[in-house]
Backbone as CSV, one residue per row, in Angstrom:
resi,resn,N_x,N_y,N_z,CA_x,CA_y,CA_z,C_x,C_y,C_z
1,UNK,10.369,-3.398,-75.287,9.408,-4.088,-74.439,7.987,-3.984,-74.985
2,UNK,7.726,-2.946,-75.686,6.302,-2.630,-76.072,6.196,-2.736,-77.649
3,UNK,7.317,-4.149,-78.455,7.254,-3.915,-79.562,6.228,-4.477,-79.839
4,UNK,5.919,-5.602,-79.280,4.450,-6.429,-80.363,3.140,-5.801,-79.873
5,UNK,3.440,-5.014,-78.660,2.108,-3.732,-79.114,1.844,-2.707,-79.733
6,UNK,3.288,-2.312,-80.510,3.218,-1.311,-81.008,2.675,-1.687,-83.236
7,UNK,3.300,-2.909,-82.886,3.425,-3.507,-84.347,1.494,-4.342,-84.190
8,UNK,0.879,-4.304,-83.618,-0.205,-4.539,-83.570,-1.004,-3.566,-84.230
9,UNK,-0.734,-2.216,-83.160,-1.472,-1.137,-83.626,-0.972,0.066,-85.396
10,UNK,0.210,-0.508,-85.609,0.987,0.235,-86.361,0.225,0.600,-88.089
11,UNK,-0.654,-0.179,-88.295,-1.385,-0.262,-89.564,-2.325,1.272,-89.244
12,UNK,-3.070,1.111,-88.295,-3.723,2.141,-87.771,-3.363,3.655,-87.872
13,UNK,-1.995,3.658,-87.059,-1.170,4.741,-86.967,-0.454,5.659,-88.292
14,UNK,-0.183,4.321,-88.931,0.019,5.167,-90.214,-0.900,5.333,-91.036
15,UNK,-1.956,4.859,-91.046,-3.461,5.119,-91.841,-3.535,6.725,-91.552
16,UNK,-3.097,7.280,-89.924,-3.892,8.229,-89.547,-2.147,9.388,-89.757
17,UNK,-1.186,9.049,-90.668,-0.387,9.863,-90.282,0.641,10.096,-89.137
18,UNK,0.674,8.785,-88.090,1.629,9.168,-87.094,3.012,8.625,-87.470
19,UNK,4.110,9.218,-86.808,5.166,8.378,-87.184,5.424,7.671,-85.472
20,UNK,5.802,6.591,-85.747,6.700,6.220,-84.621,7.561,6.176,-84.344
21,UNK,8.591,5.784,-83.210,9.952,5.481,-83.254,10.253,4.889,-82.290
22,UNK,11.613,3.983,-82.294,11.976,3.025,-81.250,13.424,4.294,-80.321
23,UNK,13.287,4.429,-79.446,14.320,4.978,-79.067,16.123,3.875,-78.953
24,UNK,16.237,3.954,-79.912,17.393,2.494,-80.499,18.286,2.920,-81.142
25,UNK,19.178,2.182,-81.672,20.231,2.874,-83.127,19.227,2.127,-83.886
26,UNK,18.966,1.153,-83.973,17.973,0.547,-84.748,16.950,0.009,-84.981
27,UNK,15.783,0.013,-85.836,14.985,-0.567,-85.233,14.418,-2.225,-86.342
28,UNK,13.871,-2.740,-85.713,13.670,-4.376,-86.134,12.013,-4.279,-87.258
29,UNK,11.380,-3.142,-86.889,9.892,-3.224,-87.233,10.126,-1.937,-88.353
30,UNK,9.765,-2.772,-89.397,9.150,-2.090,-90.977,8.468,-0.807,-90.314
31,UNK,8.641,0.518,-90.979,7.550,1.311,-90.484,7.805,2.490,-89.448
32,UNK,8.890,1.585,-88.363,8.836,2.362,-87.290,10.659,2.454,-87.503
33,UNK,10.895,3.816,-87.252,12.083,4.433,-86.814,13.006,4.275,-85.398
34,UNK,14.355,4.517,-86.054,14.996,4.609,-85.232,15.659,6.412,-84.555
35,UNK,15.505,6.468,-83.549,15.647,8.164,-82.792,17.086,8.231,-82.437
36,UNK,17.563,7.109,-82.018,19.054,7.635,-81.533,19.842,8.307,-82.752
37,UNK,19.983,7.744,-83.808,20.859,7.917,-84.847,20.586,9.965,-84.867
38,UNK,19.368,10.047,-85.187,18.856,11.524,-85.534,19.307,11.946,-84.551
39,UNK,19.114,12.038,-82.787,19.509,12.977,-81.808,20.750,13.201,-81.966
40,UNK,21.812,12.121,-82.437,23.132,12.316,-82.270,23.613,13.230,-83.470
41,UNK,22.974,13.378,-84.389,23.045,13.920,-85.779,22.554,15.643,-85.792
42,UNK,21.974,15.746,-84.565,21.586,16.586,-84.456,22.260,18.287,-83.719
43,UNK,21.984,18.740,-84.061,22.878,20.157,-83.907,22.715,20.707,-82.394
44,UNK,23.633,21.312,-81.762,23.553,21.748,-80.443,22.846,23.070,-80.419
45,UNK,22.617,23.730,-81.327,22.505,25.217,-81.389,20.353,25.005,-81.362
46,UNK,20.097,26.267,-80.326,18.514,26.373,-80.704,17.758,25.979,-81.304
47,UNK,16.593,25.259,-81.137,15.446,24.716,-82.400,14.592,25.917,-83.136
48,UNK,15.021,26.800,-84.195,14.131,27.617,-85.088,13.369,28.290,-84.135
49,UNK,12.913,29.534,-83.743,11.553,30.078,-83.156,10.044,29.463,-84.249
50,UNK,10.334,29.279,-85.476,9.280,28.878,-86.476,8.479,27.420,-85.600
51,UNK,9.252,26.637,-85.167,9.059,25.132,-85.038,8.160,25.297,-83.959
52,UNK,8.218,26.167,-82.832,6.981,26.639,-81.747,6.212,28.078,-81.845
53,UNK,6.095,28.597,-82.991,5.771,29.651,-83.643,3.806,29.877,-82.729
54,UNK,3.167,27.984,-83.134,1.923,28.188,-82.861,1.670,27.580,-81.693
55,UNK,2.545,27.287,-80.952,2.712,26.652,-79.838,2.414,27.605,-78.414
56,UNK,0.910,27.322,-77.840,0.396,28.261,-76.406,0.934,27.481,-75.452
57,UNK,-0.278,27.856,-74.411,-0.117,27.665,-73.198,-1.328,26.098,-73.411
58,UNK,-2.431,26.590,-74.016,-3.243,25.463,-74.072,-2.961,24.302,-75.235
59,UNK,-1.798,24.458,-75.941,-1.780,23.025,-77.149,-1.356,21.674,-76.140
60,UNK,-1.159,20.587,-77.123,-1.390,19.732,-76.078,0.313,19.349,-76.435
61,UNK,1.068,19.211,-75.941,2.491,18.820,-75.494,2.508,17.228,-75.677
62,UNK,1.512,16.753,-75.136,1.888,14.416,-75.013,0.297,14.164,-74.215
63,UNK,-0.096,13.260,-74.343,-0.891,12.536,-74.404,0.141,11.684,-73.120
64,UNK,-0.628,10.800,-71.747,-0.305,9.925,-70.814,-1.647,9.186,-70.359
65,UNK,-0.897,8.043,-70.792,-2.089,6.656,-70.843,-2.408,6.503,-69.173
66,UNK,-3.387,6.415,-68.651,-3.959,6.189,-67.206,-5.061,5.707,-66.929
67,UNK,-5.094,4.884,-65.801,-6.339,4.180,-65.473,-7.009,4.587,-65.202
68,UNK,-6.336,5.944,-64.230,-7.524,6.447,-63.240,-7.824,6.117,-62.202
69,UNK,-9.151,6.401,-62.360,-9.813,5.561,-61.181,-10.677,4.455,-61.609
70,UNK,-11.173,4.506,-62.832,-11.939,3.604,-63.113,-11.442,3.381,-65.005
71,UNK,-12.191,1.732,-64.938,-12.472,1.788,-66.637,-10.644,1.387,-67.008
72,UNK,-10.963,1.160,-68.034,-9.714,0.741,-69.340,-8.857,1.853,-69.009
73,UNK,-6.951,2.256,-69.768,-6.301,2.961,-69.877,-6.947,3.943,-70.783
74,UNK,-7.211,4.989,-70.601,-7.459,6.437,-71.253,-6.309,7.468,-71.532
75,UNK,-6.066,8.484,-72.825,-5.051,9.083,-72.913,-5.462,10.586,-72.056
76,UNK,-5.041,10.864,-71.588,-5.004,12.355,-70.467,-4.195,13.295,-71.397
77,UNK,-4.460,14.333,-71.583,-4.145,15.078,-72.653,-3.362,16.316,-71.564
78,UNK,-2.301,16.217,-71.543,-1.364,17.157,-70.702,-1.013,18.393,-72.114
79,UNK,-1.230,19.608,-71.532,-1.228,20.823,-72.506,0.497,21.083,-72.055
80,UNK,1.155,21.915,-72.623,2.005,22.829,-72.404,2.103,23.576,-71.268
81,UNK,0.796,24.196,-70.660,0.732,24.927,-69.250,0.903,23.903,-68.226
82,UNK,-0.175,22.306,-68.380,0.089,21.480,-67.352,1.891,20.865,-67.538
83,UNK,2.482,20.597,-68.481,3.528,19.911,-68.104,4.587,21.290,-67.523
84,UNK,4.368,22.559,-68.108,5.354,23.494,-67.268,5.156,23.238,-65.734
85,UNK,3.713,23.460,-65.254,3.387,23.491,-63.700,3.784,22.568,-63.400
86,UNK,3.625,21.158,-63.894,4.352,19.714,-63.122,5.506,19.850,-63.017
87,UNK,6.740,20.180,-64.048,7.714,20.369,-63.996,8.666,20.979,-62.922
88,UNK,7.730,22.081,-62.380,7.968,22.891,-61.454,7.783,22.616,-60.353
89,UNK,7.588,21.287,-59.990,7.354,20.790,-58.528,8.326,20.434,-57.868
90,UNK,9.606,20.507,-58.687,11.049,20.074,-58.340,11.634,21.261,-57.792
91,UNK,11.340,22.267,-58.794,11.420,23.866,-57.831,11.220,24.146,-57.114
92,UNK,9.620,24.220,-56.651,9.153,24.329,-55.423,9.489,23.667,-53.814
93,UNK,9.731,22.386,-54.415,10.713,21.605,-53.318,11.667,21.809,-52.953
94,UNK,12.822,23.012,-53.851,13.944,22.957,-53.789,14.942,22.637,-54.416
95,UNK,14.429,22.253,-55.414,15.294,21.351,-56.396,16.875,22.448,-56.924
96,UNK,17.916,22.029,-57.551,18.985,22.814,-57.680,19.604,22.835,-58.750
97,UNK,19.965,23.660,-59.855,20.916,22.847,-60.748,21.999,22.414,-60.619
98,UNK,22.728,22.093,-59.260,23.797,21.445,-58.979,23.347,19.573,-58.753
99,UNK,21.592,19.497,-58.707,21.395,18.826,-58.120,21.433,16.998,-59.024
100,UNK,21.538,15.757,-58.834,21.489,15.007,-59.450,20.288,14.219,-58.883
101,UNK,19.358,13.882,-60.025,18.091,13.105,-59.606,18.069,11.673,-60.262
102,UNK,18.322,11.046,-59.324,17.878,9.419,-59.477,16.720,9.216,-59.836
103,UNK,15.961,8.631,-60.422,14.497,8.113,-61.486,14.832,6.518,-61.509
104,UNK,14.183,5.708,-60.913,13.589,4.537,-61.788,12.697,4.088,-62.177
105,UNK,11.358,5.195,-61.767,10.314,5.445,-62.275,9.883,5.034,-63.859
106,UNK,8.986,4.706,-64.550,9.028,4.029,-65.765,8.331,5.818,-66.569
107,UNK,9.160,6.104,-67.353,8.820,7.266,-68.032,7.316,7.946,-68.341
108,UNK,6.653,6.632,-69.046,5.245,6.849,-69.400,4.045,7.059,-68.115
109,UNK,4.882,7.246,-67.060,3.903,7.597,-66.024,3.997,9.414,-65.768
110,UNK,3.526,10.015,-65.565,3.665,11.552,-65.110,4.572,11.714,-63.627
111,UNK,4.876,10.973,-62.994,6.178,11.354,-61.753,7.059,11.063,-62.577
112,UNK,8.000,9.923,-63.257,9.233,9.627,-63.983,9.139,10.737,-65.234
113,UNK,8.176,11.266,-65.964,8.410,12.271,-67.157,8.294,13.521,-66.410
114,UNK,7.351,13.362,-65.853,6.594,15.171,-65.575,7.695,15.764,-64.708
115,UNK,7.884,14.922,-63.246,8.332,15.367,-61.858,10.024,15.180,-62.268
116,UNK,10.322,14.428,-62.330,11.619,13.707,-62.813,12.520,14.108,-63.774
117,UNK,11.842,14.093,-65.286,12.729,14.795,-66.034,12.472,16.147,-66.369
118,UNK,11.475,16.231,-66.489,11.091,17.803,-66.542,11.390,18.202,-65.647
119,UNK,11.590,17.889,-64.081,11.703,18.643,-63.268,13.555,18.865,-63.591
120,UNK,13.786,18.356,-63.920,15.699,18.651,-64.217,15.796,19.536,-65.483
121,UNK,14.726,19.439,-66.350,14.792,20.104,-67.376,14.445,21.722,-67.404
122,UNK,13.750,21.612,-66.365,12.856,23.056,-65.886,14.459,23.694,-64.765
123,UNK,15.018,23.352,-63.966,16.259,23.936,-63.801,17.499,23.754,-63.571
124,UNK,17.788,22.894,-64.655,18.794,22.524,-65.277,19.843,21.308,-64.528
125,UNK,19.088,20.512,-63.558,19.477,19.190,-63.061,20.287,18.614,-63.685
126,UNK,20.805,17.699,-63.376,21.241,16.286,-64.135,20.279,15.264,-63.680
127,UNK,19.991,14.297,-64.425,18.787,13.422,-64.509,19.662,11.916,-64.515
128,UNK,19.525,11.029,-63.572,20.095,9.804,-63.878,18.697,8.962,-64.301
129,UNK,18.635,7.989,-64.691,17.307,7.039,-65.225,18.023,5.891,-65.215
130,UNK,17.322,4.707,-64.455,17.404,3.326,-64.253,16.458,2.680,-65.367
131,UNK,16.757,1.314,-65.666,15.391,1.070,-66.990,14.936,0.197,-65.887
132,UNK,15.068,-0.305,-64.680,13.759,-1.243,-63.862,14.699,-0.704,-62.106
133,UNK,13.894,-0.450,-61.578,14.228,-0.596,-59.794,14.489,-1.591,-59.306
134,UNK,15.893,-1.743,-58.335,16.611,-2.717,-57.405,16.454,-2.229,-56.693
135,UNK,16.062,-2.830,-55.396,16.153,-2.577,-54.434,17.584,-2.703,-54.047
136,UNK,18.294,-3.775,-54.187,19.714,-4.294,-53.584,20.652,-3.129,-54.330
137,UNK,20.289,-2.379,-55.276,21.723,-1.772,-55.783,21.316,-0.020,-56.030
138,UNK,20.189,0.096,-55.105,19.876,1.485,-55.394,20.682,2.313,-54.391
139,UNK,20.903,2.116,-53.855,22.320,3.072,-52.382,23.544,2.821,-53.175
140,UNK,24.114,2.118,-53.898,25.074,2.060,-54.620,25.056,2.852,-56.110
141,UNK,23.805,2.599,-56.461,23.733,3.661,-57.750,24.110,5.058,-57.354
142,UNK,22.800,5.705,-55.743,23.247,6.259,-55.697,24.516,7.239,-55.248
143,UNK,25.656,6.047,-54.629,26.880,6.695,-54.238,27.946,6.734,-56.003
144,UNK,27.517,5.745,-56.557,28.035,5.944,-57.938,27.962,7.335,-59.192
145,UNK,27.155,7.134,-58.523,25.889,8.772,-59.261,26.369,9.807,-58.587
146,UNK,26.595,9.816,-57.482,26.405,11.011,-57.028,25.008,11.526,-56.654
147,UNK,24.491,10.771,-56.365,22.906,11.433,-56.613,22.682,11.975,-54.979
148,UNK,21.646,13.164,-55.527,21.206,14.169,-54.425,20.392,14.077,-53.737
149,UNK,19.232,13.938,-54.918,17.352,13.519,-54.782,17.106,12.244,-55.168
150,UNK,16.183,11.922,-55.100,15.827,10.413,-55.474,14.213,10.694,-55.721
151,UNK,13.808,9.539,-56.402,12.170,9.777,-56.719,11.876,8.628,-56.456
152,UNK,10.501,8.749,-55.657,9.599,7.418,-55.493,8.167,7.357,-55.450
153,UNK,7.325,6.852,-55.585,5.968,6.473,-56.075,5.658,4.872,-54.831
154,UNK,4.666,4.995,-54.386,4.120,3.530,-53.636,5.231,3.280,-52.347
155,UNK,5.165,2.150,-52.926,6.054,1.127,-52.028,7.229,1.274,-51.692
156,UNK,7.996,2.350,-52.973,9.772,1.863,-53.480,10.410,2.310,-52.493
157,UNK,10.101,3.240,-51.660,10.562,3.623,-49.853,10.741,2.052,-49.241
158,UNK,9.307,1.382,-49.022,9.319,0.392,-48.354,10.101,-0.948,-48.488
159,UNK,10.372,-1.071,-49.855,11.264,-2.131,-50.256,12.424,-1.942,-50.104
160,UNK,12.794,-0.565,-50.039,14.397,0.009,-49.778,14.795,-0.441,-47.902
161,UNK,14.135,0.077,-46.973,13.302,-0.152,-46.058,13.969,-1.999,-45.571
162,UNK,13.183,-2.750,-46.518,13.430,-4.190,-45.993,14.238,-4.977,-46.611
163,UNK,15.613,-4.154,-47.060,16.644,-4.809,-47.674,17.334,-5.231,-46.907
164,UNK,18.171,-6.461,-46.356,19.076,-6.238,-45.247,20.073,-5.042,-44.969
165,UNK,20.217,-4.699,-43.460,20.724,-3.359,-43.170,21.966,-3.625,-43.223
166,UNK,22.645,-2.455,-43.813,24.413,-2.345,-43.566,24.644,-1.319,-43.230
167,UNK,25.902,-1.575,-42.996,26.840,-0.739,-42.179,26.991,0.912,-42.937
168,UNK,26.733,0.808,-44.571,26.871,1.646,-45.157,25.678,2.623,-45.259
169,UNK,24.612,2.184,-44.757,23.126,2.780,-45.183,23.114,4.302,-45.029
170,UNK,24.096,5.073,-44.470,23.833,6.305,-44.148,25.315,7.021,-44.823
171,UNK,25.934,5.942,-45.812,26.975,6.601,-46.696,26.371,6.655,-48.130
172,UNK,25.806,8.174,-48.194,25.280,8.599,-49.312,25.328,9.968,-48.967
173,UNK,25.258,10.738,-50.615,24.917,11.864,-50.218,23.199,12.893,-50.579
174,UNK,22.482,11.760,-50.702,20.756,11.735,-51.116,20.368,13.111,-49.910
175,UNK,19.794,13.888,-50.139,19.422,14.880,-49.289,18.148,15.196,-49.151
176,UNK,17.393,14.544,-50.530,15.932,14.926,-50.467,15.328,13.394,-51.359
177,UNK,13.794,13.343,-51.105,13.477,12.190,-51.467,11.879,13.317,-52.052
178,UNK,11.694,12.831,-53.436,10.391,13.525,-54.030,9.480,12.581,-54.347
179,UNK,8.567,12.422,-53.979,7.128,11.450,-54.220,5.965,11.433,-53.346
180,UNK,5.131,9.969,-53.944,4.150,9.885,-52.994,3.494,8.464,-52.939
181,UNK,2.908,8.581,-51.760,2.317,7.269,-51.183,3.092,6.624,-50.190
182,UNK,3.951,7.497,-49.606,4.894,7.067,-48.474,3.673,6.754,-47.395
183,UNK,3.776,5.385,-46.311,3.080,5.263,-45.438,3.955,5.857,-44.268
184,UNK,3.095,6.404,-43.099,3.692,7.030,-42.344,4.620,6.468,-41.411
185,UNK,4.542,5.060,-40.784,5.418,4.457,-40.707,6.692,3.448,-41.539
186,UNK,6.433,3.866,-42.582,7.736,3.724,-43.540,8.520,5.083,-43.639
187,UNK,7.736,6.223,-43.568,8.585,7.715,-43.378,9.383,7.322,-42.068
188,UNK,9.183,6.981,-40.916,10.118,7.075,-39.884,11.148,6.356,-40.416
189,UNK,10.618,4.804,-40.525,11.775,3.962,-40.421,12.697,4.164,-41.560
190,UNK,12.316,4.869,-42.724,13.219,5.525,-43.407,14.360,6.733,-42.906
191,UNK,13.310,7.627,-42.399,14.775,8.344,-41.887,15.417,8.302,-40.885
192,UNK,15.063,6.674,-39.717,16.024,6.497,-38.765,17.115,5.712,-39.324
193,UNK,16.828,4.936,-40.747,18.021,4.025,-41.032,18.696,4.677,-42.141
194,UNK,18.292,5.640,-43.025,19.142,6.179,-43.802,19.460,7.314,-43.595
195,UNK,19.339,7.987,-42.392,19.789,9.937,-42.360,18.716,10.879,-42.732
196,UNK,18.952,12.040,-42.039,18.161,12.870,-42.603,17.717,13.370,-44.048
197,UNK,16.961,12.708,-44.379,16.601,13.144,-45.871,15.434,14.087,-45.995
198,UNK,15.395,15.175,-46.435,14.131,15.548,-46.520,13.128,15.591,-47.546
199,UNK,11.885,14.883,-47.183,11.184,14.157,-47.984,10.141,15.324,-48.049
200,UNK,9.723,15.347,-49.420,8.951,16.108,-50.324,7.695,15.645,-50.796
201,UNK,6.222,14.888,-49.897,5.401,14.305,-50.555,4.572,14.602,-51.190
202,UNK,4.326,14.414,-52.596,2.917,14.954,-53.109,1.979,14.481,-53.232
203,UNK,0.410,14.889,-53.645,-0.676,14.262,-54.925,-1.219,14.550,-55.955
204,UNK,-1.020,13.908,-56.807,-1.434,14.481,-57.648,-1.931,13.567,-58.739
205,UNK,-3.061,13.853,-60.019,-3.203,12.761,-60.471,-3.010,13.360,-62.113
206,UNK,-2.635,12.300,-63.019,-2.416,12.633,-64.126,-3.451,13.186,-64.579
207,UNK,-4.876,12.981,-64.909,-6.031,13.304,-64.999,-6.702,14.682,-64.712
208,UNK,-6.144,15.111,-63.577,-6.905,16.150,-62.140,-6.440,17.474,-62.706
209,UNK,-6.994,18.133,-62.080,-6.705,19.445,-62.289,-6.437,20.019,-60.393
210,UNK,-5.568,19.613,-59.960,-5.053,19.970,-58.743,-4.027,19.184,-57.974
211,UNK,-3.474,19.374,-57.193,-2.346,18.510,-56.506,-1.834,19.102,-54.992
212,UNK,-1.607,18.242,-54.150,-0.899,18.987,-52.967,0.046,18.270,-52.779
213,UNK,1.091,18.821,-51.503,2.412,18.796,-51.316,2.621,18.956,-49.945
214,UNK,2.749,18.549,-48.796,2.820,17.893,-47.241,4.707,19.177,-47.703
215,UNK,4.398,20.243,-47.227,5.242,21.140,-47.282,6.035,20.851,-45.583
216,UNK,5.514,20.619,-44.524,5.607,21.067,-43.528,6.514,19.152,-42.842
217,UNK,6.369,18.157,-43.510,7.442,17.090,-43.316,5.869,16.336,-41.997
């Protein structure tokens, strides 16, 4: 999706030494790599202690493009300490390693990487990932899935919300819902038509240096 922006900037990138890669078996653009082939090639056993030898608490882990509040997309420089603490918000909620987390969240945002997969990665989840949100087939994903938790950002409560109602809406086994920007009357009418779920809201901003969490429902 982001090839003819990436092949725009790509002269640049390798001027300065970066490599890229398409997460693909293959990729179409001179220059830029393909990642699947290598992960699969790759060994199950520990990565070297050498390879994070100089690796703190303060290096920087990824770079996440954000608007903000104001102005053009800016890169937010998430260290190693911030993506552990984000990670850990799945913990704090409760999160389980029995647990399965639904994501259709788009990765390059900090809830779909930070909360989402890190949060499965931090204790040992299973992680499902959608590549775009349905409304019409997300109660079916998650009875297909198995899924436990679910993640949402904005609206994606509310669109779930004004799908036509069925008979099935409360055959799932979703137990917790992690996000934010739930309006307070979309929290009800959510958990009178789909069951008790217990919802986990946060804030937080990619940028910030703080976040809260509506612990108390």
């Amino acid at each position: 999706e982001l090839r003819e922006a990436v092949e725009e900037v790509l002269p640049d990138l390798e001027r300065d030494g970066i490599r890229v890669f398409y997460l693909s078996s293959a990729s179409p653009t001179p220059g830029v790599e393909a990642l699947l082939p290598a992960i699969e090639a790759a060994p199950n056993e520990p990565l070297p202690a050498r390879h994070r030898a100089g690796v703190t608490a303060s290096s920087k882990a990824m770079y996440i493009y954000t608007s903000g509040t104001t102005g053009l997309p800016k890169a937010a420089v998430i260290t190693e300490l911030k993506l552990m603490m984000v990670a850990s918000l799945g913990r704090i909620c409760g999160l389980r390693p029995d647990d399965v987390v639904y994501t259709t969240l788009p990765l390059y945002h900090s809830a779909g990487l930070l909360v989402g997969v890190g949060g499965c990665l931090e204790v040992g989840a299973t992680c499902v990932l959608r590549a775009k949100f349905s409304a019409s087939q997300f109660w079916a994903d998650c009875r297909r899935y198995n899924v436990s938790v679910i993640q949402y950002v904005g609206e994606l409560m509310r669109y779930l919300c004004n799908t036509p109602k069925r008979a099935d809406d409360r055959e799932h086994g979703v137990r917790m819902a992690l996000g934010n920007g739930m309006r307070a009357e979309v929290w009800k009418e959510f958990l009178q038509r789909f069951g008790p779920v217990a919802i986990w809201e946060f804030y937080g901003a990619t940028e910030g240096n703080a976040g809260f969490i509506n612990y108390t429902g």
